[in-house]
N, C-alpha and C positions, 0 to 999 in steps of 0.2 A: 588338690595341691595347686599352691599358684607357679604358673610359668615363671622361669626364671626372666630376669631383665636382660636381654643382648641384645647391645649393637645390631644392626643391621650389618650383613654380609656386603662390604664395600670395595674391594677390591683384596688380590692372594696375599695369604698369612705366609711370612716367612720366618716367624717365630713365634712360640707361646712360653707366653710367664706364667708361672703359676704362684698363688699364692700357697700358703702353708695347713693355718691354722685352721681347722673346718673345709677345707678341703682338700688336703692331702693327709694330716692326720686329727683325727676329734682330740678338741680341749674340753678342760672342765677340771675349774680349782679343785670342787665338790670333790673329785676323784681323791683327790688326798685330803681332803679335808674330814670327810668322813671316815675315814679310820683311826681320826684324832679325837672327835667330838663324835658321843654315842646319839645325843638327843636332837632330834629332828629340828625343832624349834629355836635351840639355840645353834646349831651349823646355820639353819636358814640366817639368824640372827648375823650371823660372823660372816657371812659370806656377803651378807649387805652392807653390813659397817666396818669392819675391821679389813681382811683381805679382801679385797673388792678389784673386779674387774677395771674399775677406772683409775683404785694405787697402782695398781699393777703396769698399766698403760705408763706412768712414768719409766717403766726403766723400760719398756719399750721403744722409748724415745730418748733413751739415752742417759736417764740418771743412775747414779752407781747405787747395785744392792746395799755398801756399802752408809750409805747416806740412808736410803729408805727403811731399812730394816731397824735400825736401833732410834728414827724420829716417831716408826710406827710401834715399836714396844713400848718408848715413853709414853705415849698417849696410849695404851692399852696394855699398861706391864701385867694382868693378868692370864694374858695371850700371849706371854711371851715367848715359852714354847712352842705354841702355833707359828707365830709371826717367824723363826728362825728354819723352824719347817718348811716354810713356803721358800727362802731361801737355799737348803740343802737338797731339796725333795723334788724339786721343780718336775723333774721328768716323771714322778708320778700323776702328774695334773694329764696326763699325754696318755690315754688308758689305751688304743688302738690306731691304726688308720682306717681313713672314711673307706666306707665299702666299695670297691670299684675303682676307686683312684689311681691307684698305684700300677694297676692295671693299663690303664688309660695313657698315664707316664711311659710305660714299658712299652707300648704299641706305640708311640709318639716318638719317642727314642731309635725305637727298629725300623721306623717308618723314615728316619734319620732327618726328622724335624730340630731343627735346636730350640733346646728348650734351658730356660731361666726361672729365676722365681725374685718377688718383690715379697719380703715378711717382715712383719713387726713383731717385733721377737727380739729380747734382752741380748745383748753382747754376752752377754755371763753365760745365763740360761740356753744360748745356743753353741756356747760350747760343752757347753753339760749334752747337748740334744743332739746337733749332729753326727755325732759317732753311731748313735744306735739305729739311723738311717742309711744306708748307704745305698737307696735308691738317689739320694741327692748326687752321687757319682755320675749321673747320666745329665746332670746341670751343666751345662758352663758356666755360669754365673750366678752368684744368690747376693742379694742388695737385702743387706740384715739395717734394720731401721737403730736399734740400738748401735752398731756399730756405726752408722753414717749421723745419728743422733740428730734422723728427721723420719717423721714413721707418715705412713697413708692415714689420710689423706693429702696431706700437704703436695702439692703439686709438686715441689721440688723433687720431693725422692724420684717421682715418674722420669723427671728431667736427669734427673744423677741416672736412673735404669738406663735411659734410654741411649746415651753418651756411652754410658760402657758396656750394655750390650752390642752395640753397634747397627740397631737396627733400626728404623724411620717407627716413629709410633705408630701411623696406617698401618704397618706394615705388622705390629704386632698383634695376637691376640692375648688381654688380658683377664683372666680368669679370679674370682675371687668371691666369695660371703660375704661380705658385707656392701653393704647398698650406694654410703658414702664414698668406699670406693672407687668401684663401680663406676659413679657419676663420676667422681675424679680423674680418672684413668679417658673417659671420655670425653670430658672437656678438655683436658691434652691432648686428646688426637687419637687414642688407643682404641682399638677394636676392641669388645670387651663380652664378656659372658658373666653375668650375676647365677653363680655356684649355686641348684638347690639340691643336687646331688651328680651322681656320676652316669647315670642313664638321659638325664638332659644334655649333658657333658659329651657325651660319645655323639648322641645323636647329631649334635653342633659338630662336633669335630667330622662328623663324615658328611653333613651335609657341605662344610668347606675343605673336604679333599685331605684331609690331613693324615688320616685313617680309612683303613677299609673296613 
């Protein structure tokens, strides 16, 4: 397994951001996708051309389902079922949370760390989502990319987090799966951990004091 990417330990965390997606709970279109489309070949098919992680990343950033959903049934009106499904069904794409995580939050919390999250994640789709977490009550803050309709890595969102979390970005640690991130969050100033699950995760968090 390869080590995760982090920061160097630079001086005390006085708050962690977490991100969402693959590291507090696992995504995956496939999960609803497959109980629409029986054949292996042709899901593979749709998951590459039709619903696709990178249409997806538009409302991420802010565009309305609204717009996305009936430009991508015109260009694929044989999916059109599909494509409305991705629409209403969203939270089936969300099949658990990563192993350990949630955990990690709950220790972090009692440990009376403040804790935040930066996610790229639909204005729509996170109100469809956050009701059926309510580990997110231990948040003070969640910087949702579709609702500020600027997602990571754009440096700005890090600058919008960091303004109203109220905390100096040294001063944060930034947690997150993806790599671009990551780098992002650290050329801002963010102390940072590249997520490759929740046992790399702890071991960071107690070798900087944050946990026992």
């Amino acid at each position: 397994m390869t080590a995760p990417i982090s920061g160097p330990i630079s001086g005390p965390i006085s708050a962690v951001v977490f991100d969402v997606g693959r590291v507090l709970v696992q995504w995956d279109l496939r999960c609803l996708f497959a109980k629409l489309i029986d054949d292996r070949h042709e899901l593979d098919w749709f998951l590459a051309n039709v619903v696709t992680e990178e249409w997806h990343f538009q409302h991420d950033a802010g565009r309305p389902l609204a717009e996305m959903v009936p430009e991508r049934i015109a260009e694929f009106p044989a999916y059109a079922r599909h494509i409305e499904a991705y629409a209403t069904r969203f939270n089936e794409t969300v099949p658990g949370v990563v192993p350990g995580s949630i955990a990690l939050v709950e220790a972090l919390h009692a440990a009376h760390v403040p804790l935040y999250a930066i996610t790229n994640f639909g204005d729509e789709f996170w109100d469809q989502f956050r009701p059926t977490m309510p580990v997110f009550d231990c948040f003070r803050d969640i910087v949702v990319s579709g609702v500020e309709k600027v997602a990571k890595p754009d440096p700005a969102i890090y600058a919008l987090a960091a303004e109203r979390f109220g905390h100096a970005p040294g001063a944060m640690l930034f947690i997150d799966d993806n790599a671009a991130n990551i780098a992002a969050a650290r050329d801002c100033g963010w102390q940072v951990h590249h997520f490759s699950g929740a046992a790399c995760l702890a071991e960071d968090l107690r070798g900087r004091g944050l946990i026992g």
